[in-house]
VOBA-1610 file (N, C-alpha, C; in pm, whole numbers, padded with zeros to 5 digits, always signed):
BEGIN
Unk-02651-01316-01031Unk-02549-01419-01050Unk-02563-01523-00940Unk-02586-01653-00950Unk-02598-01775-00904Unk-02497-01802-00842Unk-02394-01826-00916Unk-02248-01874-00896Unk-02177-01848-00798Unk-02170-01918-00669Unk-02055-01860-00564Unk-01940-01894-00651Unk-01842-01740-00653Unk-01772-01750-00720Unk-01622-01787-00597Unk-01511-01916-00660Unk-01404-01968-00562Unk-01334-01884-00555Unk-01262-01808-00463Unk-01136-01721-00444Unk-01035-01780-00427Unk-00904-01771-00502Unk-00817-01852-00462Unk-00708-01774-00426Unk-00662-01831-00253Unk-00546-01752-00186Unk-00437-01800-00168Unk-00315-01736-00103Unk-00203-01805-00069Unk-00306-01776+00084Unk-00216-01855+00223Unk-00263-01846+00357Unk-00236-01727+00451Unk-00133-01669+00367Unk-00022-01565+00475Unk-00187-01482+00494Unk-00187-01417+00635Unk-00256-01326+00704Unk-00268-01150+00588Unk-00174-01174+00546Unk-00166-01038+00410Unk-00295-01121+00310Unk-00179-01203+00219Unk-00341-01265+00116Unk-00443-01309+00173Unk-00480-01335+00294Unk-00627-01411+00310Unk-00653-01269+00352Unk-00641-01102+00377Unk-00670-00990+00421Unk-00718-00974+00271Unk-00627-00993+00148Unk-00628-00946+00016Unk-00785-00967-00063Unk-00799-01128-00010Unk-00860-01198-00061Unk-01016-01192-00022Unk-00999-01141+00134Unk-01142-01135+00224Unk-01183-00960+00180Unk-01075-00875+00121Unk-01152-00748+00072Unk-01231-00788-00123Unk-01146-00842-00210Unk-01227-00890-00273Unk-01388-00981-00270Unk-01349-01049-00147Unk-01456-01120-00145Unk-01630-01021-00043Unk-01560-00918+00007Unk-01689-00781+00089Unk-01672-00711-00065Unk-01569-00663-00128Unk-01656-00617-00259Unk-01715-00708-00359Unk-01726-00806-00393Unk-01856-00871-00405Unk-01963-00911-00384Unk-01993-00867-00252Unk-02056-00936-00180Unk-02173-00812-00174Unk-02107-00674-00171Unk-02113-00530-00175Unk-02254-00526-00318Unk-02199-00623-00424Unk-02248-00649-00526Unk-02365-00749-00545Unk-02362-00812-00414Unk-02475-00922-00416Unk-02437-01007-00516Unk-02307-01092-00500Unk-02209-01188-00544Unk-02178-01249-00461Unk-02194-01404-00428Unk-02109-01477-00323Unk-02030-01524-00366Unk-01949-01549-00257Unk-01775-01596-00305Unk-01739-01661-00193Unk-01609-01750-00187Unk-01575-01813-00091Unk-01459-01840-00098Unk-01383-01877+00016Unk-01198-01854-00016Unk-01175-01996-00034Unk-01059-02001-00072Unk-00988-02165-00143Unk-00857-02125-00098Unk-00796-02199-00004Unk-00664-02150+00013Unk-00556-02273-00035Unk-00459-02203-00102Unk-00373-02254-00169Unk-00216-02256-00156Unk-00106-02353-00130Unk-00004-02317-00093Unk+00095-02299-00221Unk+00165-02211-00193Unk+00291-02177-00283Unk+00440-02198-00247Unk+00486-02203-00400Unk+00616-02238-00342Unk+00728-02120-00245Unk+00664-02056-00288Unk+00710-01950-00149Unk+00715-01914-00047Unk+00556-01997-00009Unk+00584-02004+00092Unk+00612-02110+00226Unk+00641-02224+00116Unk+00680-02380+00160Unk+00827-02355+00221Unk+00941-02331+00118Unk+01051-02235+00158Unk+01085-02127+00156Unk+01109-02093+00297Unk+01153-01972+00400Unk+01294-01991+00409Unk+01376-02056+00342Unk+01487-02046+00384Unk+01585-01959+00217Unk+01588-02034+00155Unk+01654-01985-00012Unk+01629-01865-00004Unk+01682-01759-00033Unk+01682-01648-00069Unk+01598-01604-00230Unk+01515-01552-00235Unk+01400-01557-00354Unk+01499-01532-00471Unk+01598-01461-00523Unk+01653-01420-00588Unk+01743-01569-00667Unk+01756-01679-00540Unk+01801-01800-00570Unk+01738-01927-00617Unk+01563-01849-00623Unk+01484-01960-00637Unk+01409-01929-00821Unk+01491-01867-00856Unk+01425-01840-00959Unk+01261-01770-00998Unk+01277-01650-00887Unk+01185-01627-00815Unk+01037-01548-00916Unk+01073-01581-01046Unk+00929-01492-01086Unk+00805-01612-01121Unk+00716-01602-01061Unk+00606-01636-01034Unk+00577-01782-00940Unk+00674-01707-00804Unk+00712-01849-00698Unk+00591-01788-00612Unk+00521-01701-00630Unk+00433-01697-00506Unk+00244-01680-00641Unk+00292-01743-00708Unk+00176-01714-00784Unk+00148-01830-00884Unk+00269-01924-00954Unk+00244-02037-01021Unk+00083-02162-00945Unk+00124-02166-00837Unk+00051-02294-00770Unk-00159-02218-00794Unk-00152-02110-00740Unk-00292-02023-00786Unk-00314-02046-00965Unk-00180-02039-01004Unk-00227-02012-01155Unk-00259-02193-01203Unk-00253-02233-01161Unk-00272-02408-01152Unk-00395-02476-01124Unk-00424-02396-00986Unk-00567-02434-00956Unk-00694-02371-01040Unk-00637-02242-01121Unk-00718-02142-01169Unk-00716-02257-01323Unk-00612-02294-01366Unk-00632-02356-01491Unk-00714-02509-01476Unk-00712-02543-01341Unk-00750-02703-01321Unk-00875-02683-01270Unk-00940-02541-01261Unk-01120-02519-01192Unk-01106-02531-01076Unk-01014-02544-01005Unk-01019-02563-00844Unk-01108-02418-00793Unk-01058-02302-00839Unk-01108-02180-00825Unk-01114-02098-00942Unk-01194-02024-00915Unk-01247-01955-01000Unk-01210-01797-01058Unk-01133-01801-00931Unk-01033-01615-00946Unk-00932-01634-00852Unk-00814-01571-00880Unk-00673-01530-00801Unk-00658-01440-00803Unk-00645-01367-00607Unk-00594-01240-00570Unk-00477-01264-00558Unk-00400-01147-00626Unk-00206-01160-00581Unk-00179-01010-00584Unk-00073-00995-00475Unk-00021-00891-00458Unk+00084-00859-00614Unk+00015-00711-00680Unk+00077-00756-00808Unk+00169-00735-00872Unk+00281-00734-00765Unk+00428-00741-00774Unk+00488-00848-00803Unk+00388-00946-00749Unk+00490-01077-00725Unk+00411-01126-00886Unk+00340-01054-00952Unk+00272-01124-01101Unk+00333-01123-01241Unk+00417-01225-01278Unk+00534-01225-01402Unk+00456-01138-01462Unk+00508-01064-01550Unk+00497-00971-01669Unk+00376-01018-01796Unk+00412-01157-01801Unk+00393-01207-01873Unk+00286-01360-01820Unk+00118-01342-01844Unk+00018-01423-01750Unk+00023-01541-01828Unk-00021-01619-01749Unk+00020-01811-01835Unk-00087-01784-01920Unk-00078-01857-02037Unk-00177-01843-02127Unk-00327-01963-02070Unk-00435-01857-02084Unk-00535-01901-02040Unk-00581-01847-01954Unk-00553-01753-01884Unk-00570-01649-01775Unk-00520-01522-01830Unk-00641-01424-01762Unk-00638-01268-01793Unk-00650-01211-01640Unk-00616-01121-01683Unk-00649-00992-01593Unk-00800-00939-01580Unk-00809-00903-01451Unk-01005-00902-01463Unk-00959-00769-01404Unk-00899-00721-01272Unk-00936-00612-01237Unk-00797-00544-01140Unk-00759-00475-01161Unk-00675-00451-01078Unk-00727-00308-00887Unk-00707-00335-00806Unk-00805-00253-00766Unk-00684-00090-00731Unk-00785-00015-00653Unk-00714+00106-00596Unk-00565+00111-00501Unk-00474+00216-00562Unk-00361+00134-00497Unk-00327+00187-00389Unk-00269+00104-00284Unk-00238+00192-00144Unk-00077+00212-00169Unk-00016+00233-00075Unk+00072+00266-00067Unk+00210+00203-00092Unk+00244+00274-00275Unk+00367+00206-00315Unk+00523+00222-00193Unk+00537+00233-00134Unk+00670+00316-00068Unk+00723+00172-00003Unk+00819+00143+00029Unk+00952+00073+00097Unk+00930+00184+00244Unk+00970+00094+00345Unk+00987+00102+00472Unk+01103+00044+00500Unk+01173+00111+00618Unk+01291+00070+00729Unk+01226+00045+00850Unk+01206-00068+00878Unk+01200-00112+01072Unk+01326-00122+01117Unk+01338-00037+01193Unk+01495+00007+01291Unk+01452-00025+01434Unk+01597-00088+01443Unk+01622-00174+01587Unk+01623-00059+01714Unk+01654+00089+01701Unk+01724+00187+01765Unk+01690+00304+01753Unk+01718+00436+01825Unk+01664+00557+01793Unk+01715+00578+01702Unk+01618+00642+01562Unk+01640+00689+01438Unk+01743+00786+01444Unk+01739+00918+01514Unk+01850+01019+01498Unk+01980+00968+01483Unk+02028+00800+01658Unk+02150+00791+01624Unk+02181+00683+01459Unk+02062+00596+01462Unk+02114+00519+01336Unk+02136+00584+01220Unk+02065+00674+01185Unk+02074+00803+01055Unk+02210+00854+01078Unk+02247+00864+01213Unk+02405+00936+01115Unk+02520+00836+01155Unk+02513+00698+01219Unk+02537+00579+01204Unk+02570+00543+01077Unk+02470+00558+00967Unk+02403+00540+00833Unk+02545+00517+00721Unk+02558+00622+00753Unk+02650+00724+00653Unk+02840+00728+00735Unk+02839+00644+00843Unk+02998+00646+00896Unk+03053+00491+00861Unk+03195+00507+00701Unk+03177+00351+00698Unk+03271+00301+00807Unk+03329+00321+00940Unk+03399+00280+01015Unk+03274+00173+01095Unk+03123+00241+01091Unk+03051+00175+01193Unk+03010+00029+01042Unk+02950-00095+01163Unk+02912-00171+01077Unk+02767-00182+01083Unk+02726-00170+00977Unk+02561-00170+00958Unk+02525-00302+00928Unk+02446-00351+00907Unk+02320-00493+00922Unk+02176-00454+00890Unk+02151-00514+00767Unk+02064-00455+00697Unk+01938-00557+00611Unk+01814-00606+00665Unk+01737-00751+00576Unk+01732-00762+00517Unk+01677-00786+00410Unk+01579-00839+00273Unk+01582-00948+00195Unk+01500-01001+00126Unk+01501-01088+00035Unk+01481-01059-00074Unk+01499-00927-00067Unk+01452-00857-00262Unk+01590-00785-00298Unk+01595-00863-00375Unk+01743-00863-00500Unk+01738-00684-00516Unk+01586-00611-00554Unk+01619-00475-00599Unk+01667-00376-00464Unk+01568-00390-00316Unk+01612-00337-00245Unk+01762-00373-00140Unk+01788-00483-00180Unk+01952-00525-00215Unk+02072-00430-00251Unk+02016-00413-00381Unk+02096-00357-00485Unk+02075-00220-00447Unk+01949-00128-00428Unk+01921-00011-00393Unk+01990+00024-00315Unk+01995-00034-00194Unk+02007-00001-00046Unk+02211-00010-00086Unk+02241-00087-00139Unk+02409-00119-00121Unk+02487-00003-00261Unk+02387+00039-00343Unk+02388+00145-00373Unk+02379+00261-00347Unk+02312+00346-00225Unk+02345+00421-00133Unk+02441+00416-00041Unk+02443+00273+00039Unk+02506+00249+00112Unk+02634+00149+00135Unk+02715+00133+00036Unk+02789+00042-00021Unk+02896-00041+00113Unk+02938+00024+00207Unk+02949-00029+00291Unk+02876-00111+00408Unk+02774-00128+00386Unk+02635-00201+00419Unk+02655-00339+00407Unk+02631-00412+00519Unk+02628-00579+00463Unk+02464-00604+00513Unk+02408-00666+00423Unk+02297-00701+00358Unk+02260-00923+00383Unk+02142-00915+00499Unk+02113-01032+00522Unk+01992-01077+00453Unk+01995-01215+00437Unk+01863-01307+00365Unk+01748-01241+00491Unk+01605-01237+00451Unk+01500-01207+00549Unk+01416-01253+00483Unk+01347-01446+00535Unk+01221-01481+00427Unk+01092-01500+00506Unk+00986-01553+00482Unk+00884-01557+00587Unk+00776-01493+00515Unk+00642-01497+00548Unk+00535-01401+00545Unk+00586-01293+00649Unk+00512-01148+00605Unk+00568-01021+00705Unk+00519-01025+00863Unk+00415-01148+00924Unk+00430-01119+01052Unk+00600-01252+01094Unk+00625-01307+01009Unk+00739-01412+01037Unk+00882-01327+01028Unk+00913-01252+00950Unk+00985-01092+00964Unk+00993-01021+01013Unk+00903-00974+01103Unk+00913-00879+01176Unk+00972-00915+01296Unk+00922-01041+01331Unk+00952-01124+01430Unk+01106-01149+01437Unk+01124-01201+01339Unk+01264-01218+01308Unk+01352-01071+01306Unk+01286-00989+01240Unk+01383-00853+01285Unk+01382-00819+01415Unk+01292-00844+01468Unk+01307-00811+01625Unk+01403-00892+01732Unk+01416-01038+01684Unk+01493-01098+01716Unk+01641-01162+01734Unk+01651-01037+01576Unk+01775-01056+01561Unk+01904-00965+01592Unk+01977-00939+01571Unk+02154-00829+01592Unk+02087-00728+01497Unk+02017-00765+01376Unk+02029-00645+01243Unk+02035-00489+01314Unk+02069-00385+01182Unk+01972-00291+01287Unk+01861-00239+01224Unk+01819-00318+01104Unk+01643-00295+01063Unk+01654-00397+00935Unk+01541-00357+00868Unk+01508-00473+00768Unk+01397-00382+00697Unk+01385-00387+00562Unk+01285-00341+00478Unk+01143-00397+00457Unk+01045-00339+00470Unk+00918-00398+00439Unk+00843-00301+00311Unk+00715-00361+00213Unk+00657-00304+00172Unk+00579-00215+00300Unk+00553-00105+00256Unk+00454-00045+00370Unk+00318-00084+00355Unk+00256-00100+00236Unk+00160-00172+00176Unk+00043-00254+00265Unk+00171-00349+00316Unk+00130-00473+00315Unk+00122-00521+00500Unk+00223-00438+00534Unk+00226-00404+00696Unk+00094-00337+00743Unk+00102-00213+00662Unk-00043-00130+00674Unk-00160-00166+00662Unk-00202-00264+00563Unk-00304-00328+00532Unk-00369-00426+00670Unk-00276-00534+00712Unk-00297-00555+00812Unk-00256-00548+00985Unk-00239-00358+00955Unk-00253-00310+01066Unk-00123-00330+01161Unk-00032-00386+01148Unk+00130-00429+01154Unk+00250-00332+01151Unk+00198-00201+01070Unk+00350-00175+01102Unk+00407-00104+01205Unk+00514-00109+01225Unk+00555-00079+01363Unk+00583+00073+01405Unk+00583+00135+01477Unk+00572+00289+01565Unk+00747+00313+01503Unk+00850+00238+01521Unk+00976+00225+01512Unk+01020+00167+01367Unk+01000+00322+01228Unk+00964+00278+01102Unk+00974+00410+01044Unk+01003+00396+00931Unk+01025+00536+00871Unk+00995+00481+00711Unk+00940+00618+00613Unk+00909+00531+00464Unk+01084+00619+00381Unk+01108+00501+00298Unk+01276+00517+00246Unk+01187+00628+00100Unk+01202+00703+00152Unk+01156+00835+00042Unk+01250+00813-00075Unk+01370+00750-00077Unk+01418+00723-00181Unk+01451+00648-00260Unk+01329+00557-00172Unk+01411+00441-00261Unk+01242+00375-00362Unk+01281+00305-00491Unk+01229+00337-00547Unk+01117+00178-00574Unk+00984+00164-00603Unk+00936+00059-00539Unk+00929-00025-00661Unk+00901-00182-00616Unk+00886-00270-00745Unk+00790-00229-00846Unk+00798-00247-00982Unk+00666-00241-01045Unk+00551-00313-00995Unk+00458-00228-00961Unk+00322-00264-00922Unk+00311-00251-00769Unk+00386-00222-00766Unk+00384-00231-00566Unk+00288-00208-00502Unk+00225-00220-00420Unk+00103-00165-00349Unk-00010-00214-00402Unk-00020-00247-00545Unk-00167-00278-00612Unk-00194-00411-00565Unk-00300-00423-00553Unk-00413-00582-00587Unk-00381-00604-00708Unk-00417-00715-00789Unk-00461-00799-00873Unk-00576-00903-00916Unk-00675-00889-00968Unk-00751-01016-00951Unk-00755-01071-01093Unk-00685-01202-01148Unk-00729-01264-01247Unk-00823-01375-01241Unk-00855-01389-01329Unk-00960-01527-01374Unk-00904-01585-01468Unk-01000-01710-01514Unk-00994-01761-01638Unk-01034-01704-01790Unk-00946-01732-01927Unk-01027-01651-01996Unk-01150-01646-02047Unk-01201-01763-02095Unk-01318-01789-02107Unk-01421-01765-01948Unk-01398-01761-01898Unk-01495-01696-01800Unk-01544-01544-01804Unk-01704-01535-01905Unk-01698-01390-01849Unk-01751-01392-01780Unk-01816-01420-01669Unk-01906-01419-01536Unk-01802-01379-01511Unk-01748-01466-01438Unk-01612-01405-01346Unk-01579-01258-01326Unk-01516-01290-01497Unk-01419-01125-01557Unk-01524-01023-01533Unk-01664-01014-01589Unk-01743-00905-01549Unk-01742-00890-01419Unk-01778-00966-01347Unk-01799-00942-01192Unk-01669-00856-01135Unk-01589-00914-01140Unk-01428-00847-01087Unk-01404-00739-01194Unk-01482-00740-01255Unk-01378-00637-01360Unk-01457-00453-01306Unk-01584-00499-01244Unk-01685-00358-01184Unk-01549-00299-01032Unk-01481-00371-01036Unk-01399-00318-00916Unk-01225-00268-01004Unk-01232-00235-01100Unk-01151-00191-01138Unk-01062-00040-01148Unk-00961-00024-01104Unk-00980+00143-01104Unk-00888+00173-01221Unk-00935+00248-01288Unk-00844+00271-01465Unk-00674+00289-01389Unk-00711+00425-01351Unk-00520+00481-01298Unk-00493+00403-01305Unk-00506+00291-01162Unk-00422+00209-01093Unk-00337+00091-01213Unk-00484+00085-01290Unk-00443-00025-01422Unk-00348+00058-01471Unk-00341+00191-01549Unk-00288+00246-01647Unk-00094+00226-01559Unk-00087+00296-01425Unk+00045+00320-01376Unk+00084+00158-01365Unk+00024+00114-01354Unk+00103-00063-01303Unk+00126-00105-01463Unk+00046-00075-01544Unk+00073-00154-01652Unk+00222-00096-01701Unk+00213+00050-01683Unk+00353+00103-01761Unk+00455+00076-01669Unk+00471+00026-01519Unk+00579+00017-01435Unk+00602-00142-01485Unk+00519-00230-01538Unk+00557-00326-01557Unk+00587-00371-01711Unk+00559-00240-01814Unk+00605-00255-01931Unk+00747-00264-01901Unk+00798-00157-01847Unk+00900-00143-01816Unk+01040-00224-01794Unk+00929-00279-01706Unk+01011-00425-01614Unk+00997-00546-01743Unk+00917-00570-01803Unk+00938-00681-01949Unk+01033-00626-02064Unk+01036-00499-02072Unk+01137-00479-02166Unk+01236-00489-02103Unk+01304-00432-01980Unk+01431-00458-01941Unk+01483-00585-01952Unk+01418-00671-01914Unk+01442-00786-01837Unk+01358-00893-01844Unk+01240-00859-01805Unk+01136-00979-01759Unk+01085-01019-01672Unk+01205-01025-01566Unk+01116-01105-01471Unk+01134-00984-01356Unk+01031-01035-01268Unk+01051-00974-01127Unk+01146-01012-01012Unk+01234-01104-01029Unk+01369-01143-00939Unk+01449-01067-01029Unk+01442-00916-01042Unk+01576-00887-01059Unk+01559-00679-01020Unk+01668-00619-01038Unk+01732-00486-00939Unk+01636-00405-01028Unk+01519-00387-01063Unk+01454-00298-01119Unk+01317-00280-01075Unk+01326-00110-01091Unk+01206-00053-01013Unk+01184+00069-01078Unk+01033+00096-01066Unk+00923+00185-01146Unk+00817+00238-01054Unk+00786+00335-01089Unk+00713+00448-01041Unk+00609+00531-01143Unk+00513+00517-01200Unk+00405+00619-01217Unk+00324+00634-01212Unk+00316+00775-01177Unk+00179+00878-01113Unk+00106+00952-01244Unk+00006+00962-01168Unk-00082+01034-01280Unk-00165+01126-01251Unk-00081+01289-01261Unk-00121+01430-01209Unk-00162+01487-01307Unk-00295+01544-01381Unk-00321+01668-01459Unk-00293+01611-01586Unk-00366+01474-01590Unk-00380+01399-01737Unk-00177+01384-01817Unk-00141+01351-01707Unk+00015+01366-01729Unk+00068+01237-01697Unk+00167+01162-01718Unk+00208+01060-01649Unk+00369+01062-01598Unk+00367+01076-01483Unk+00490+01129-01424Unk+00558+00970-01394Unk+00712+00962-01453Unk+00752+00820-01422Unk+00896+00843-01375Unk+00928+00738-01308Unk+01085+00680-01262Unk+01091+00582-01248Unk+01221+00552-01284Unk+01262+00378-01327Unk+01440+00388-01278Unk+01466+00276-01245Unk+01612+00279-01272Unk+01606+00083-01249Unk+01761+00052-01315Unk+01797-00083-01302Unk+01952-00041-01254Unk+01950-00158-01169Unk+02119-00157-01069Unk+02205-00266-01110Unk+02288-00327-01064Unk+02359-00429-01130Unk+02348-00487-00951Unk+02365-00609-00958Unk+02339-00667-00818Unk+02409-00662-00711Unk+02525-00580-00712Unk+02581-00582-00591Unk+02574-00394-00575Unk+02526-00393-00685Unk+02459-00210-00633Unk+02534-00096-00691Unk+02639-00158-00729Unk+02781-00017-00791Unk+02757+00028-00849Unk+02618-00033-00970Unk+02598+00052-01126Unk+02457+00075-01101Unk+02405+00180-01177Unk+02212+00208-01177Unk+02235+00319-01273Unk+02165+00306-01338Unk+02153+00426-01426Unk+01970+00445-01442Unk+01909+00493-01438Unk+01807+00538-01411Unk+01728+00660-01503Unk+01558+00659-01493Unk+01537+00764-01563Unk+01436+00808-01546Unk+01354+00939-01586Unk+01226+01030-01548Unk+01162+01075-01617Unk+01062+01069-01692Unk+01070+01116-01787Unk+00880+01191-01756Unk+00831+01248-01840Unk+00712+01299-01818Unk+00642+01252-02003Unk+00493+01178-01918Unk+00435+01140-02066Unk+00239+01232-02054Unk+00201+01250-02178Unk+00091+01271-02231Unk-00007+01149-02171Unk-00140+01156-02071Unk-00169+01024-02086Unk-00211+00961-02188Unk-00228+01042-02325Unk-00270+00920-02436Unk-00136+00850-02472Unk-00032+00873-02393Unk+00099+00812-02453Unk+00116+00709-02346Unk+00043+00631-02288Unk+00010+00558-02206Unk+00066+00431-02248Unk+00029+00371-02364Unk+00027+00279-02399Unk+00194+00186-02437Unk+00296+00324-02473Unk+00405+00285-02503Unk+00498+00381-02356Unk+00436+00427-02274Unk+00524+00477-02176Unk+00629+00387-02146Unk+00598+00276-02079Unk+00685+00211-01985Unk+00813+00112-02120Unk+00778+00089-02225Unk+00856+00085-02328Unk+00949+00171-02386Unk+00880+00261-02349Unk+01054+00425-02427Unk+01088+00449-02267Unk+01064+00445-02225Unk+01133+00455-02084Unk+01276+00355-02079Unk+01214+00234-02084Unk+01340+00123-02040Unk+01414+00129-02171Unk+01341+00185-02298Unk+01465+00158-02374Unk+01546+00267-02381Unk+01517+00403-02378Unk+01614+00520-02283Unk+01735+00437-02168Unk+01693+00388-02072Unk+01730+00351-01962Unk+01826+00223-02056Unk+01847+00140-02167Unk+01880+00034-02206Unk+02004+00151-02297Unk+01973+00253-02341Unk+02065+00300-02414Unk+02177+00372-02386Unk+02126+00416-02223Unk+02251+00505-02130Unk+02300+00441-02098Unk+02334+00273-02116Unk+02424+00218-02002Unk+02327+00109-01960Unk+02243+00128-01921Unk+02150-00065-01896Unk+02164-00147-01966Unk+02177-00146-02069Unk+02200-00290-02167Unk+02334-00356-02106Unk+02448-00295-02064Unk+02544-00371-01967Unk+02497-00424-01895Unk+02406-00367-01803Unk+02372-00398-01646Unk+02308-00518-01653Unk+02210-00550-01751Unk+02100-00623-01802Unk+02230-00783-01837Unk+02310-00721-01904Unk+02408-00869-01983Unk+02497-00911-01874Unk+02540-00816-01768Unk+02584-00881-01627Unk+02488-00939-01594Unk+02343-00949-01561Unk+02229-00993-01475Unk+02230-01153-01533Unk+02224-01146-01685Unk+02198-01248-01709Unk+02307-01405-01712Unk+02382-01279-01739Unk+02537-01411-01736Unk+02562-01466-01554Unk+02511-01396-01481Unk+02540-01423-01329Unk+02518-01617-01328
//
């Protein structure tokens, strides 16, 4: 293949990490490639709270732009932040191996005393994020919890949690880990439950490109495709978009597909949630009987509050 193929990034130190491992596994391939960096509206403003910006595909529209206008030739995105639903004209080429779906706490203080801090509502807790679900999660455990805006790329966060009164702030672990960031003073929220797709890569192209799509598509890992696709069936039947209190989980043990899902209502009081165990040839409609289970216990409220907000 001739073609240095364009990579197209957002700048944050995470995507140009994202973008520079796509571009050594091509390269792995005797493929050249080269980065194109691209700004988003996400990360122009740091101030709006994502949930206020109408946030599904604010860190991924401006890539999907350059990808339709030839500027570049492929987009890496973290593929959480990737609507459900790809602009027409762009596919999916490859999704890669996934690291680590889990939510993190960076705590200001020794863990023993904040843990039973945690749980006393006389004390007052202070708590980050900019994600509507771990919002809703977190004030759902912890309902006496007041809950601050936290925007930035994650070395602009951390910073800011360190700087501030809070007494921690949530991170993907993912994405801290990846570039080597997260902090000694950190614990993973074993319970709390992660966005669809969390942890995975993404690489799309154009559709008519099969150069491209073949090339990226040799770095594909099935699982990773199969569990993201059903955490994000999930998330399109509920709802749609990714600015909103819903989160998915599945694994895939002994040709089995082990899942959890739940949707919250936004200030956290309601979640009804569900688990269910699938066949992997039942792959295809998992993340669909899931949410509509989850739509029939009680989510279809949660869902008609979300939208009337």
């Amino acid at each position: 293949m001739n073609k240095v193929i364009r990579i197209g990034t957002r700048e944050s130190q995470l995507a140009v990490w994202q973008a520079n491992l796509i571009k050594n596994l091509l390269k792995e391939k005797n493929i050249a490639s080269e980065l194109i960096y691209i700004k988003s509206e996400g990360d122009i403003d740091l101030i709006t709270p994502l949930y206020e910006m109408g946030v599904q595909g604010v860190f991924t529209r401006s890539l999907d732009a350059a990808l339709l206008n030839n500027r570049i030739d492929i987009a890496v995105h973290s593929m959480k932040d990737v609507p459900t639903q790809l602009p027409e004209g762009i596919i999916q080429s490859a999704v890669l191996p996934r690291a680590s779906y889990k939510d993190i706490l960076v705590y200001k203080d020794g863990w023993l005393k904040l843990n039973a801090e945690m749980e006393d509502a006389s004390i007052p807790f202070t708590i980050a994020t900019s994600s509507i679900r771990r919002k809703a999660q977190w004030l759902n455990r912890y309902p006496h919890h007041t809950i601050e805006n936290l925007r930035g790329n994650v070395n602009t966060r951390l910073q800011k949690t360190n700087d501030s009164n809070w007494n921690g702030a949530i991170f993907a672990a993912a994405g801290l880990e990846r570039i080597n960031l997260r902090p000694k003073n950190s614990i993973n929220l074993e319970w709390m439950l992660p966005a669809p797709a969390q942890g995975a890569i993404m690489v799309v192209c154009r559709k008519d490109d099969k150069l491209c799509f073949d090339a990226c598509h040799d770095l594909n890992d099935s699982h990773t495709a199969i569990c993201t696709k059903i955490e994000r069936d999930f998330l399109r039947t509920l709802l749609g978009g990714c600015s909103t209190p819903i989160s998915a989980l599945a694994i895939i043990e002994n040709d089995q597909i082990i899942f959890s899902g739940n949707i919250c209502s936004v200030d956290g009081k309601y979640k009804v949630e569900v688990n269910k165990t699938f066949a992997l040839t039942e792959a295809d409609n998992a993340g669909t009987t899931a949410a509509t289970e989850v739509l029939q216990n009680g989510g279809q409220a949660i869902v008609n509050a979300i939208k009337n907000v």
